[in-house]
C-alpha positions as CSV (number, residue, x, y, z in Angstrom):
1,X,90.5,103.2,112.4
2,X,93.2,105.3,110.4
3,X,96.8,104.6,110.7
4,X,99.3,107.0,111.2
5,X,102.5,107.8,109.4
6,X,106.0,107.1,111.0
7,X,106.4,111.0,110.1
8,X,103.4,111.6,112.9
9,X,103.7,109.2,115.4
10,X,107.9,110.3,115.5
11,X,106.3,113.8,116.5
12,X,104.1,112.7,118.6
13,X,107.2,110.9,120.8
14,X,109.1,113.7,120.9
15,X,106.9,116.2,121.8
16,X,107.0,114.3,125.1
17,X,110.6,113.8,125.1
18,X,112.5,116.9,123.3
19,X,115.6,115.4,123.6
20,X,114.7,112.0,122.1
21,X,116.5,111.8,118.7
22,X,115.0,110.7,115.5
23,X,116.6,107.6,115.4
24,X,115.9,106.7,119.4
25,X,112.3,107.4,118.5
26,X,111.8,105.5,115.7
27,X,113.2,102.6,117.3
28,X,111.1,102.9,120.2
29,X,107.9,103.0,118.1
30,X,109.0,100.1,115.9
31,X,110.0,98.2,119.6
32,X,106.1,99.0,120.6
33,X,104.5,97.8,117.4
34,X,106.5,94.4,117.6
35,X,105.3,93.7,121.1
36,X,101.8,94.4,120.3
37,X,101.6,91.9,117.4
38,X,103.4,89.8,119.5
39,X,100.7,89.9,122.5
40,X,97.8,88.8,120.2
41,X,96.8,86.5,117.5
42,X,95.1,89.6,115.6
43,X,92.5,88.5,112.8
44,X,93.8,91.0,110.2
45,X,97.0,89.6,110.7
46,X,95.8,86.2,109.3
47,X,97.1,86.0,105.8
48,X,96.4,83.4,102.8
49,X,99.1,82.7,100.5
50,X,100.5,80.8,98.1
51,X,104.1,78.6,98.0
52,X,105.3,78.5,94.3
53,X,107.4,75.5,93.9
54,X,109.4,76.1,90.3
55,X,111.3,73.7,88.0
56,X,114.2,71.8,89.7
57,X,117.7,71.9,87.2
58,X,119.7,69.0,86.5
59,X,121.1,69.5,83.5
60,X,125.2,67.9,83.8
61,X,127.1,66.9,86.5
62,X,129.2,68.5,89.1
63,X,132.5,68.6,90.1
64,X,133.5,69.9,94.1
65,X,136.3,70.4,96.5
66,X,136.9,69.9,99.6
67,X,136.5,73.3,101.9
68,X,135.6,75.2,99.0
69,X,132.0,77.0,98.6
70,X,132.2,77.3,94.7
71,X,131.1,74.2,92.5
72,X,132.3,73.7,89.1
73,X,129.1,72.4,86.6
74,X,130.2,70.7,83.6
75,X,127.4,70.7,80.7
76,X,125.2,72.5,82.9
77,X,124.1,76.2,81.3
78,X,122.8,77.8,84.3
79,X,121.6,81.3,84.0
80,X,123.5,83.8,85.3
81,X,121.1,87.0,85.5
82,X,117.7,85.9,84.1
83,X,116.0,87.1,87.4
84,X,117.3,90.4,88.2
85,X,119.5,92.2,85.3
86,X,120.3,96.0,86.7
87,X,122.5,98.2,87.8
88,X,123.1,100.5,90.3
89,X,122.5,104.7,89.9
90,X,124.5,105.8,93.1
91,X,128.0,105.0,94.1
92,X,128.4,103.3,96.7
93,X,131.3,105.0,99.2
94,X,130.4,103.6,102.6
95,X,131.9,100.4,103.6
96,X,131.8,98.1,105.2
97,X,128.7,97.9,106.3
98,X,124.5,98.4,106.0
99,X,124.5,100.9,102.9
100,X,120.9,102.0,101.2
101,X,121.5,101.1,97.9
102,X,119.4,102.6,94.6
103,X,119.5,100.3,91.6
104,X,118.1,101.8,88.0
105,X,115.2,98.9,88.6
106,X,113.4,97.5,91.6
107,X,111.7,95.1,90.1
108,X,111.9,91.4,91.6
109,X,114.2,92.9,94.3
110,X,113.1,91.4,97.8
111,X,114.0,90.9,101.0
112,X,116.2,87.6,101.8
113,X,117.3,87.5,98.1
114,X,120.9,87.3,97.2
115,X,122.0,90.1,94.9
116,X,125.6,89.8,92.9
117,X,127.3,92.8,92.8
118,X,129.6,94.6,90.4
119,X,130.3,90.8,88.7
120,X,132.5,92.7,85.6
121,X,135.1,94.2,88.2
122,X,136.5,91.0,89.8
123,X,138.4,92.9,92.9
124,X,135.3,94.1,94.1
125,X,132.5,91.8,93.0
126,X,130.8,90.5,95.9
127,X,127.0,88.7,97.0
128,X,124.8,90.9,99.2
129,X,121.8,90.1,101.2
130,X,118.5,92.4,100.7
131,X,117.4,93.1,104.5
132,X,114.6,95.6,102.9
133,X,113.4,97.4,100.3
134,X,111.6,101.1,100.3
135,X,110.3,103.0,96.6
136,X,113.2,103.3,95.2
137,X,116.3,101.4,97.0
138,X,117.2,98.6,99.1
139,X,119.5,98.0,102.4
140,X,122.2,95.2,101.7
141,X,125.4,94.8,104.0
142,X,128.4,95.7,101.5
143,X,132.1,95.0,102.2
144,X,133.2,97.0,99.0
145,X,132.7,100.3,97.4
146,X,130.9,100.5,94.0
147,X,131.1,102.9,91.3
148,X,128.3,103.5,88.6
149,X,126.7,101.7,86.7
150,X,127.9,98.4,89.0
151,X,126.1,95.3,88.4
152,X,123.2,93.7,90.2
153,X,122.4,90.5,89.0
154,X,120.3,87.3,90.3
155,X,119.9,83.8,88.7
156,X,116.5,82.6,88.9
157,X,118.7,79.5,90.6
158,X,119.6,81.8,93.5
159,X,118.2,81.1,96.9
160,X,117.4,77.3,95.5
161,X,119.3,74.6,96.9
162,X,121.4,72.3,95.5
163,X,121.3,68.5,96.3
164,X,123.5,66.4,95.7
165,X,124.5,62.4,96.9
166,X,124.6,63.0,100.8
167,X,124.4,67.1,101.4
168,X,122.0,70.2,100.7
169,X,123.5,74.1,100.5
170,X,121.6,77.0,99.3
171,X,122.9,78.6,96.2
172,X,124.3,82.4,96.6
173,X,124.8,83.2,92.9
174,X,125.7,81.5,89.6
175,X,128.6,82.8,88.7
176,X,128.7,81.8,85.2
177,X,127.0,79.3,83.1
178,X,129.2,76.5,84.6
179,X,130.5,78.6,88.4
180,X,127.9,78.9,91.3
181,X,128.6,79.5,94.8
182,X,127.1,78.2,97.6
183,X,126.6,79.5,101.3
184,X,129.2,76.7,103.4
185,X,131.8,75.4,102.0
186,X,131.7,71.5,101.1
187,X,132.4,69.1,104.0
188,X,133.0,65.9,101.3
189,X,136.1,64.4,99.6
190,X,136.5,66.6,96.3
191,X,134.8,64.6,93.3
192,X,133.9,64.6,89.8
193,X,131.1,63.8,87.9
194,X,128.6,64.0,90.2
195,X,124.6,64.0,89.4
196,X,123.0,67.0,91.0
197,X,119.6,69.1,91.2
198,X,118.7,72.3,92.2
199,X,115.7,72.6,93.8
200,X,113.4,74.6,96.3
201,X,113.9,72.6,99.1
202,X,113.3,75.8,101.7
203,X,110.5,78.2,101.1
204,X,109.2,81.5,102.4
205,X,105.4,82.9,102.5
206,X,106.4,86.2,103.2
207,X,109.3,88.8,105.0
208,X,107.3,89.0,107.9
209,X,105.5,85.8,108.4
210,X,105.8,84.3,111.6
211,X,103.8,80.7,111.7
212,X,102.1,78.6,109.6
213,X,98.8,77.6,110.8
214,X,97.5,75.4,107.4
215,X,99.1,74.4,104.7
216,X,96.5,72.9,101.8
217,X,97.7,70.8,98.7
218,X,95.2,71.2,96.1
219,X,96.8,69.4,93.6
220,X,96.3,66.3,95.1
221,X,93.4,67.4,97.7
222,X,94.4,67.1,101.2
223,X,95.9,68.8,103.6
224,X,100.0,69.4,104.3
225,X,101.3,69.1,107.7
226,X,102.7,72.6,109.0
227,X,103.7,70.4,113.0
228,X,106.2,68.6,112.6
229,X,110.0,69.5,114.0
230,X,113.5,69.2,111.6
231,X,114.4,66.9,114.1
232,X,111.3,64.5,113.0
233,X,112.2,64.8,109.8
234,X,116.2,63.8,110.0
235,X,114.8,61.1,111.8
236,X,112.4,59.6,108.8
237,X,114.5,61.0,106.1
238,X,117.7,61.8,106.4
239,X,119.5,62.3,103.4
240,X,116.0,63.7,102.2
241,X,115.4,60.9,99.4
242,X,111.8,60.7,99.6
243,X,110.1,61.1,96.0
244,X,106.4,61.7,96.4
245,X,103.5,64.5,96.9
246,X,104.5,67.2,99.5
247,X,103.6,66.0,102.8
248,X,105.2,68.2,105.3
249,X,105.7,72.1,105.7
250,X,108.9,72.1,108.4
251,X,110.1,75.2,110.0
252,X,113.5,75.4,109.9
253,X,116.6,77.9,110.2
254,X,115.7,81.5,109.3
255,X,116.6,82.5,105.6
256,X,119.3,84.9,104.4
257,X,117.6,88.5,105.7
258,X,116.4,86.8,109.0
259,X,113.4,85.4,107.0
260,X,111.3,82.9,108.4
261,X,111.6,79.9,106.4
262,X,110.2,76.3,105.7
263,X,111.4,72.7,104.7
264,X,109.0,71.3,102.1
265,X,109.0,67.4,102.1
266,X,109.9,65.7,100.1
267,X,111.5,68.0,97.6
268,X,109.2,68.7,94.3
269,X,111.0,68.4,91.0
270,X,108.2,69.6,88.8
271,X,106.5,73.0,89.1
272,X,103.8,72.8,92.0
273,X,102.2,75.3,94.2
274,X,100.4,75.2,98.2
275,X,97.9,77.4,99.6
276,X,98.8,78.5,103.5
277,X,97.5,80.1,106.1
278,X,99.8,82.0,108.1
279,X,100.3,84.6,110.9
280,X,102.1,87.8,109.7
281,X,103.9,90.1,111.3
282,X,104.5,93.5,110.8
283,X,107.3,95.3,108.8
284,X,110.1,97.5,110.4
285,X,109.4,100.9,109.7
286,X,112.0,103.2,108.1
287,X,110.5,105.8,105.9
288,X,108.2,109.0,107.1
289,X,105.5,108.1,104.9
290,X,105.9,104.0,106.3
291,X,102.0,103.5,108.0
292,X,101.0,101.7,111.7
293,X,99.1,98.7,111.9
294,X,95.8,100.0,110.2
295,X,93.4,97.5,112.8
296,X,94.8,99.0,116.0
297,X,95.0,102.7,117.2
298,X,97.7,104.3,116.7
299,X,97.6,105.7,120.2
300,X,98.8,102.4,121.3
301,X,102.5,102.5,119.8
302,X,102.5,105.8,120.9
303,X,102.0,105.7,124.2
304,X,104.2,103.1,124.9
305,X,107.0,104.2,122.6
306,X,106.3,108.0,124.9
307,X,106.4,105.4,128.6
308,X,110.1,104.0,127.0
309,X,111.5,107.5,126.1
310,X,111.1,108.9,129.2
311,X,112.6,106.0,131.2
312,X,115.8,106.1,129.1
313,X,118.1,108.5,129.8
314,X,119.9,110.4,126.5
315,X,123.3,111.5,128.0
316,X,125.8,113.5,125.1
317,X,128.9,112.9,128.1
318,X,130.0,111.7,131.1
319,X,128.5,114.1,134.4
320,X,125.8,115.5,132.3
321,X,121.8,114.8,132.9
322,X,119.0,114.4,131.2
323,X,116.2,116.9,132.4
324,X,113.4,114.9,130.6
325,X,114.1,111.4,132.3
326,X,110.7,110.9,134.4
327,X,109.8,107.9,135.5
328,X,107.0,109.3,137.3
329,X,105.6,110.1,133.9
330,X,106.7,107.1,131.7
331,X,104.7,104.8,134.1
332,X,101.0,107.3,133.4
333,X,102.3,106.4,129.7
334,X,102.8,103.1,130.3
335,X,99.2,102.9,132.1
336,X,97.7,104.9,129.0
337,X,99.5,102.0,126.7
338,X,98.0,99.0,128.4
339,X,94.2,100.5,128.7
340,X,94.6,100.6,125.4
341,X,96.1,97.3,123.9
342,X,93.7,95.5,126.0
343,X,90.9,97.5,124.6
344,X,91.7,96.8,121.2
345,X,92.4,93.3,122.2
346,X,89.0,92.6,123.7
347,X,87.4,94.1,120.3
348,X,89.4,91.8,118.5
349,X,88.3,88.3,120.4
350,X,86.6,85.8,118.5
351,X,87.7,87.2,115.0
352,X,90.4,85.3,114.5
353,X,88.8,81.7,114.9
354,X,85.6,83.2,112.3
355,X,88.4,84.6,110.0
356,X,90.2,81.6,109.8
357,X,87.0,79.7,109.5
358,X,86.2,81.6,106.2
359,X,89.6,81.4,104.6
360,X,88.9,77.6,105.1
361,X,85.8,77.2,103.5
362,X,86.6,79.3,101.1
363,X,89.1,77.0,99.4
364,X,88.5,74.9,96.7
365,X,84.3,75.1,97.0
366,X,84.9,74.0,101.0
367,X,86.8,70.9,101.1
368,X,89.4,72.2,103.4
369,X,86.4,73.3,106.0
370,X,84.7,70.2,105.1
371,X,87.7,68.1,106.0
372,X,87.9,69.3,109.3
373,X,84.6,69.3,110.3
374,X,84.4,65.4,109.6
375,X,87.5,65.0,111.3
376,X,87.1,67.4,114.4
377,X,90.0,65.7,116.7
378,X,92.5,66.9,114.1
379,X,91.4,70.8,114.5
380,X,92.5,72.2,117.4
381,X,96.8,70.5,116.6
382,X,96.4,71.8,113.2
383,X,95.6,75.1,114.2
384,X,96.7,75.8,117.3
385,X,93.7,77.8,118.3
């Protein structure tokens, strides 16, 4: 079935309420699409992927202080702007605050990343959050103005974490070859000399995924857990000192961006790499030409986002009405809406279970479905279906 374009469905919405402003409506039909992927597991929304695991860095030692979220490296040479080396082709006049922000390049810039900006004008250098991208720009919540051309810059070490004796922070930016900042301050006595790596302790499969249903090491053949709780995990390793094969995807606190995000444990030091399975979501939608989900009608999101118009009431001042509130009406939309989800849910039944199924044996010639179907007790905890 065709999607439709934000552009369309925003029409559609307010043909039934006139008085429904762009931005009301959009948020109405982005409201409807998240509680429809919520309602269901949907088999197109079943995703493989892949976790990439890079190259820890421990080259020197380094010095902290206490209460302060900058660390001093001595003999360490970390790259500043390896990742992401651009700069930005509008000014930026509006802040503080979400700003839309249009660098000369787009490539590598993602949601949940850490940007530095404007690092050559010290009064006004700051490190933004990308909350999403479109074509051409990306949304970041700036507390400074900044003129053209104003840096953006990323360290390939950005959004790792550091670990150090007793503590783990994620890294904001490196700030030079021997300057990084970090996202809390330090909590320990201020020392010297201190051994130190940077690693990718927390991971993300994608900006909208929501769970983890398999996680699959094919390095060393077997499976990864995807179960357990952080709290497990503080209880068997603490100070995460482990040293071995990954054994454990954990979900833990949402990333920078509101991300989902995962503790892999132990903590690789070499390159390495895990195949998931996971349940996406579905992204916000912001631009005319953004589409609905493709597997559902479209009709869905817009009759519900029509049933939630008309119940709210758009009043410009105090004593005035609103002649298209209608209750009456938002509940023959809201009727419409559930016909329909529960049609496309009942079309859907039984995919998911096949689709997941063949994403199984389709991994390494079989071995993860021929795993589980010589060790049936473990399927229905690992998957949760």
């Amino acid at each position: 079935m065709p999607a439709m374009s934000l552009w369309a469905m925003r029409g559609r919405v307010r043909e039934v309420k006139a008085n429904c402003t762009k931005e009301q409506a959009d948020g109405f039909i982005n409201r409807s699409i998240q509680n429809a992927v919520d309602r269901h597991a949907w088999a197109d929304l079943l995703k493989t992927g892949m976790v990439v695991i890079p190259q820890n860095y421990s080259a020197g030692t380094i010095n902290i202080t206490t209460g302060s979220n900058q660390i001093v490296g001595v003999g360490t040479a970390w790259p500043v702007n390896d990742e992401i080396n651009t700069v930005i082709s509008q000014p930026i006049n509006e802040s503080p605050g979400y700003v839309e922000i249009f660098p000369a390049s787009m490539a590598k810039i993602a949601p949940g990343k850490f940007l530095l900006l404007d690092q050559e004008n010290p009064s006004q250098a700051e490190i933004v959050v990308v909350t999403s991208v479109g074509p051409a720009s990306f949304w970041a919540y700036c507390l400074n103005q900044h003129a053209t051309p104003a840096s953006i810059q990323k360290s390939s070490l950005a959004n790792m974490q550091l670990q150090g004796p007793d503590y783990v922070y994620t890294v904001q930016a490196i700030l030079s070859p021997t300057l990084l900042q970090v996202d809390l301050p330090t909590g320990n006595t201020s020392q010297t000399g201190l051994d130190y790596q940077i690693v990718k302790a927390y991971v993300q499969v994608s900006p909208t995924a929501r769970r983890l249903k398999y996680a699959w090491d094919a390095i060393a053949g077997q499976p990864v857990g995807v179960q357990k709780t952080v709290g497990w995990l503080n209880n068997v390793d603490p100070q995460r000192t482990s040293s071995q094969q990954p054994q454990e995807m954990v979900q833990t606190f949402p990333a920078a961006g509101g991300i989902m995000q995962w503790e892999c444990w132990p903590y690789q030091e070499s390159p390495y790499g895990l195949q998931v399975i996971y349940d996406d979501g579905w992204p916000v939608l912001k631009y005319d030409t953004d589409l609905s989900p493709w597997f559902m009608n479209a009709e869905v999101f817009i009759s519900d986002a029509c049933a939630i118009a008309l119940r709210t009431k758009v009043i410009a001042r105090q004593g005035q009405q609103d002649p298209y509130y209608d209750p009456t009406a938002a509940q023959w939309w809201s009727t419409q809406h559930e016909e329909l989800i529960s049609r496309a849910i009942e079309s859907d039944e039984g995919r998911y279970l096949k689709a997941l199924t063949n994403y199984m044996q389709s991994w390494q010639g079989g071995a993860v479905y021929n795993y589980y179907r010589n060790h049936i007790g473990a399927w229905p905890s690992d998957f949760g279906v």
